[in-house]
C-alpha positions as CSV (number, residue, x, y, z in Angstrom):
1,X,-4.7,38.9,-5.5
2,X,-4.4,38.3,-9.6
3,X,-3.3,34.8,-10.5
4,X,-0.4,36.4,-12.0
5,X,0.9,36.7,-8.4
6,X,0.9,33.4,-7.6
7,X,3.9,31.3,-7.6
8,X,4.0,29.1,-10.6
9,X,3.8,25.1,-9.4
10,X,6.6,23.4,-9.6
11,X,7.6,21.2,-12.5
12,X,6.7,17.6,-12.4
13,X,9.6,15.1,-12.2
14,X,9.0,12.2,-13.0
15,X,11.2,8.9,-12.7
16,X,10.9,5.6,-15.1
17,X,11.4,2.0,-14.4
18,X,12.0,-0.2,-17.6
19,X,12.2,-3.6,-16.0
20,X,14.3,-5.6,-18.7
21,X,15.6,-8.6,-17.4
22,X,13.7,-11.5,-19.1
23,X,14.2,-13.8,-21.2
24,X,11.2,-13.8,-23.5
25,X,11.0,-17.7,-24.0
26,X,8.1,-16.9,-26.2
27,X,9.7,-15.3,-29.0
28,X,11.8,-18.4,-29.2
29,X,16.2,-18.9,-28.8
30,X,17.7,-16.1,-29.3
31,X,18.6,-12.9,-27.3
32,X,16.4,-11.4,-24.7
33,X,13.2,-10.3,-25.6
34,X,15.0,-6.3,-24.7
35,X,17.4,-6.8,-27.2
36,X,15.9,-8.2,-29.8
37,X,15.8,-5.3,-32.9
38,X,12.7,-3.5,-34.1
39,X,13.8,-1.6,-37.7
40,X,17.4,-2.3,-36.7
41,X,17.1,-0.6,-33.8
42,X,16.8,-2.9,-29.6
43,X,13.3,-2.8,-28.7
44,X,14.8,-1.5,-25.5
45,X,16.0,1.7,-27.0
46,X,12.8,2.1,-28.4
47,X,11.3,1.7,-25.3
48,X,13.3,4.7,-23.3
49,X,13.0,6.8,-26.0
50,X,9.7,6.3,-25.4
51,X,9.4,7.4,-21.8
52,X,12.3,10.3,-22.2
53,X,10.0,11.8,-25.0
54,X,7.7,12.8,-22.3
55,X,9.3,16.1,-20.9
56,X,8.1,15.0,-17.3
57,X,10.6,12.5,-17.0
58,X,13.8,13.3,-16.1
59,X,14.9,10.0,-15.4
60,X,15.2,6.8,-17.1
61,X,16.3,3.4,-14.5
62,X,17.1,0.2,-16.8
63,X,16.7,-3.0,-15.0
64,X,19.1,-5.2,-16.7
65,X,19.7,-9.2,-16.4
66,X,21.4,-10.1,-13.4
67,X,24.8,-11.2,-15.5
68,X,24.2,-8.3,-18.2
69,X,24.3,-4.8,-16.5
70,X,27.3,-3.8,-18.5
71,X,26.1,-4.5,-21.5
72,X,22.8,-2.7,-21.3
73,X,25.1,0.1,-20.2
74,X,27.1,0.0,-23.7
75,X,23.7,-0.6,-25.8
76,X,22.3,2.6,-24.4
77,X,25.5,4.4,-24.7
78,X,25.8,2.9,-28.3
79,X,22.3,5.3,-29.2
80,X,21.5,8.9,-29.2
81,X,19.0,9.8,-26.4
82,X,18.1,13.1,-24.9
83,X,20.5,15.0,-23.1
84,X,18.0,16.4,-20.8
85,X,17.2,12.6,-19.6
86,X,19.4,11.0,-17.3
87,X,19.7,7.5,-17.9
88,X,21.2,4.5,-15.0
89,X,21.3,0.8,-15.5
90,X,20.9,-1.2,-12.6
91,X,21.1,-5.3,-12.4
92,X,18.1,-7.0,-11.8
93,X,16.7,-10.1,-9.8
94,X,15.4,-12.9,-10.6
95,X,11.9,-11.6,-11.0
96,X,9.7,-8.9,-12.4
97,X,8.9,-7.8,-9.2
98,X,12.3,-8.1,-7.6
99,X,13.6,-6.2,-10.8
100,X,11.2,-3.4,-10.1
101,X,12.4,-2.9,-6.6
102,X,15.9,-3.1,-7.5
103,X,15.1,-0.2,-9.5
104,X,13.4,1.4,-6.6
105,X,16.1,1.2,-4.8
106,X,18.2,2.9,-7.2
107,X,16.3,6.7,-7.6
108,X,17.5,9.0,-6.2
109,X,15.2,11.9,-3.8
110,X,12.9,14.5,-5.9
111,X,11.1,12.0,-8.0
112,X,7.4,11.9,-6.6
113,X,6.2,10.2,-9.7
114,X,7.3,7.1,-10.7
115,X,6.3,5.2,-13.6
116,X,6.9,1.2,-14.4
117,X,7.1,0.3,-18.1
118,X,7.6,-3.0,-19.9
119,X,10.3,-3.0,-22.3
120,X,8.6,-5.2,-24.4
121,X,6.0,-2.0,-25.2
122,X,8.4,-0.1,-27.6
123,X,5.9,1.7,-29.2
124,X,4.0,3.7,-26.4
125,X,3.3,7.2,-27.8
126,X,3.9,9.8,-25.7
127,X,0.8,11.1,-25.5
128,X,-0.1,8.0,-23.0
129,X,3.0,8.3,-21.2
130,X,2.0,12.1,-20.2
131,X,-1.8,11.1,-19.7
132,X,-0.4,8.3,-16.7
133,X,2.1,10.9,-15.3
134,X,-0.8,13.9,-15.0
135,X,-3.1,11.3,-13.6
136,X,-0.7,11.4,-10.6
137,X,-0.1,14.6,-10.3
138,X,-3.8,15.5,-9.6
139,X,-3.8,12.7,-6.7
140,X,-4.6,9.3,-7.9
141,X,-2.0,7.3,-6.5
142,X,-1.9,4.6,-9.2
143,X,-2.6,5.1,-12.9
144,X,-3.3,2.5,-15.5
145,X,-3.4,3.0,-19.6
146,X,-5.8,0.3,-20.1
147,X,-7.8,-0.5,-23.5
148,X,-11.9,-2.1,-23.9
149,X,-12.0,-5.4,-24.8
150,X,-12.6,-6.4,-28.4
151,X,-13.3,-10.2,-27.8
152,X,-15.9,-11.7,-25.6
153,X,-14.3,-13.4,-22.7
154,X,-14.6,-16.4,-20.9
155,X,-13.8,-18.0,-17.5
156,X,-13.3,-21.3,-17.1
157,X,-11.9,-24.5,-15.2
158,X,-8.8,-25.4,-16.3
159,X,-8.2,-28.7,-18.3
160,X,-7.8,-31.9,-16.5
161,X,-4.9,-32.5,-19.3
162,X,-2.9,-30.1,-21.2
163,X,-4.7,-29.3,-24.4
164,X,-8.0,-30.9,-23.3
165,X,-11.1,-29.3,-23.2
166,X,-12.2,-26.6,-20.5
167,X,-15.4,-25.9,-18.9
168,X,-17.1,-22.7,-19.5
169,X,-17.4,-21.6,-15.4
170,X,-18.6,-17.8,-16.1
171,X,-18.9,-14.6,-19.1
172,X,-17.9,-11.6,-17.8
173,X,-19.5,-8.3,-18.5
174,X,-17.1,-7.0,-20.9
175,X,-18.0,-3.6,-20.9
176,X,-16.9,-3.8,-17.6
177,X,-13.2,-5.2,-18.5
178,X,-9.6,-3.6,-19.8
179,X,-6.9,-4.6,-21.2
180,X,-3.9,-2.8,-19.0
181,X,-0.9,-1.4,-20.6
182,X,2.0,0.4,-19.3
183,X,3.9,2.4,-18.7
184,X,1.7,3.0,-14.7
185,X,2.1,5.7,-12.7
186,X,2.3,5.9,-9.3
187,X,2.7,8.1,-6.3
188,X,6.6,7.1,-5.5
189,X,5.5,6.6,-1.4
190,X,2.6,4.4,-2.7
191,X,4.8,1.7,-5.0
192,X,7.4,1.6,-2.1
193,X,5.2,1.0,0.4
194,X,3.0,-2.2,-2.0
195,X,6.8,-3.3,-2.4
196,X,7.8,-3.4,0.8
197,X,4.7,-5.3,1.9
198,X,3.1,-7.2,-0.8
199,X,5.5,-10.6,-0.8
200,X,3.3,-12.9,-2.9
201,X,3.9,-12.5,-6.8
202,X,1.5,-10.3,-8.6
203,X,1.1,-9.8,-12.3
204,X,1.1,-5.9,-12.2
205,X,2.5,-3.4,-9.9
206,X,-0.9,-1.9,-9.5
207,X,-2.4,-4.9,-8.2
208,X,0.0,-4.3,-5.6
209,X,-1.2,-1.4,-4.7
210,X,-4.6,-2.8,-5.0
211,X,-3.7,-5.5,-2.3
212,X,-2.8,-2.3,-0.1
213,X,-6.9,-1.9,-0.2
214,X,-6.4,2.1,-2.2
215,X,-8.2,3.0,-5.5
216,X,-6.2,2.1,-8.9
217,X,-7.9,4.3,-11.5
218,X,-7.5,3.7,-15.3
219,X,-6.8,6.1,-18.5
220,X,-6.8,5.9,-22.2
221,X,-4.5,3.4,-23.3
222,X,-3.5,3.4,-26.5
223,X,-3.6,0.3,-30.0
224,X,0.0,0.9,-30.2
225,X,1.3,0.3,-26.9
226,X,0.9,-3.5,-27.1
227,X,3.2,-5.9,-25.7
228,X,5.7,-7.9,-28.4
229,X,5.4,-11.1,-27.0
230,X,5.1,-13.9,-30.1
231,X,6.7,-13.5,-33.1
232,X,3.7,-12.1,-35.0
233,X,3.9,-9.0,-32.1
234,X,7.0,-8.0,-33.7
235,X,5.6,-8.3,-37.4
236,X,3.1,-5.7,-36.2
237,X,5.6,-3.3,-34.7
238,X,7.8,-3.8,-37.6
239,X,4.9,-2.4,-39.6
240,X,3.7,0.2,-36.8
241,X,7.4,1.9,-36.9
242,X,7.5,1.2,-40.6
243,X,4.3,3.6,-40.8
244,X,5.6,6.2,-38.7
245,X,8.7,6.6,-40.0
246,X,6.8,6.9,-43.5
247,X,4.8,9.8,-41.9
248,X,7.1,11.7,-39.8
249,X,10.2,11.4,-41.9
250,X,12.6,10.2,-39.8
């Protein structure tokens, strides 16, 4: 039998979680860190045009503050985004990981894949985005963009006193170290099952599924998928967009 006869496999659908119900006390007063603008434009928008440019994913889940699920509704209303993306705003809890199950809760059967991205990452290309969600699809069931470290790193005991000087307690091997991004992919059984049993709080949805004792595996990340957390994060993106829109034209 030719490979011609076989039946072609079927499309990957993927589903994304953009958990966007903080605050982002570090960018200082002001709206949440979602809304603020980046080239006029909420970084939030930014961020699910992101994840809709990758033509696996075929639906977009918003995690909005507990109090602003109709707003979030009119912002993304308010934009143009794909039409073959379907796009749902759900409120969120009172946590990151609360949010994320929230949006769990809210796809829909046929989306084996399901990827959790920060809003705050705006500028993601969509070449990652496609790298985590192929990851899965071969049979890892959690995928990480993650980055080498640039800066030796140190472990230590924390000060006594805020401000006051730490003991250096350990270097690690940086060659051994990432920095993770998102958006991460998993297998959609896998994340439901870390968030129906992992109750302590975790930094990343993958070290939930680490806690569940299977194998997280990492991918290229990429330099412009970094986090906007401190007001000279958003000098950068301002310059990233800036840049692309200077070579792309639009």
């Amino acid at each position: 039998m030719s490979d011609d006869s076989l039946p072609a496999p079927p499309p990957v659908r993927a589903a994304a979680v953009i958990p966007a119900a903080g605050r982002g006390v570090r960018l200082g007063p002001g709206a949440p860190k979602a809304l603020r603008t980046l080239g006029g434009t909420p970084m939030l928008i930014h961020a699910v045009r992101a994840l809709a440019a990758s033509r696996a994913v075929s639906l977009v889940v918003v995690v909005a503050p507990p109090d602003g699920a109709a707003e979030v509704k009119s912002l993304l209303d308010a934009h143009a985004l794909p039409d073959r993306t379907d796009f749902v705003v759900v409120p969120g809890g009172e946590t990151r990981q609360e949010s994320v199950k929230l949006g769990l809760d809210a796809l829909p059967p046929g989306h084996d894949i399901v990827l959790v991205h920060d809003a705050a990452r705006p500028l993601v290309p969509v070449d990652t985005v496609d790298a985590v969600i192929e990851a899965v699809r071969e049979g890892a069931p959690a995928v990480v963009p993650a980055l080498p470290l640039a800066d030796t790193v140190k472990e230590v005991e924390p000060a006594a006193v805020p401000g006051g000087p730490e003991p250096v307690v350990a270097t690690p091997e940086r060659a051994r170290l990432r920095a993770v991004q998102t958006p991460q992919g998993f297998d959609r059984a896998t994340l439901v099952r870390a968030h129906e049993t992992v109750t302590d709080e975790v930094t990343d949805d993958a070290g939930m599924v680490e806690r569940l004792g299977l194998t997280v595996v990492v991918v290229p990340g990429h330099e412009e998928a970094f986090k906007v957390t401190r007001p000279l994060d958003l000098v950068l993106a301002e310059a990233v967009l800036a840049r692309r829109r200077l070579n792309d034209g639009f």
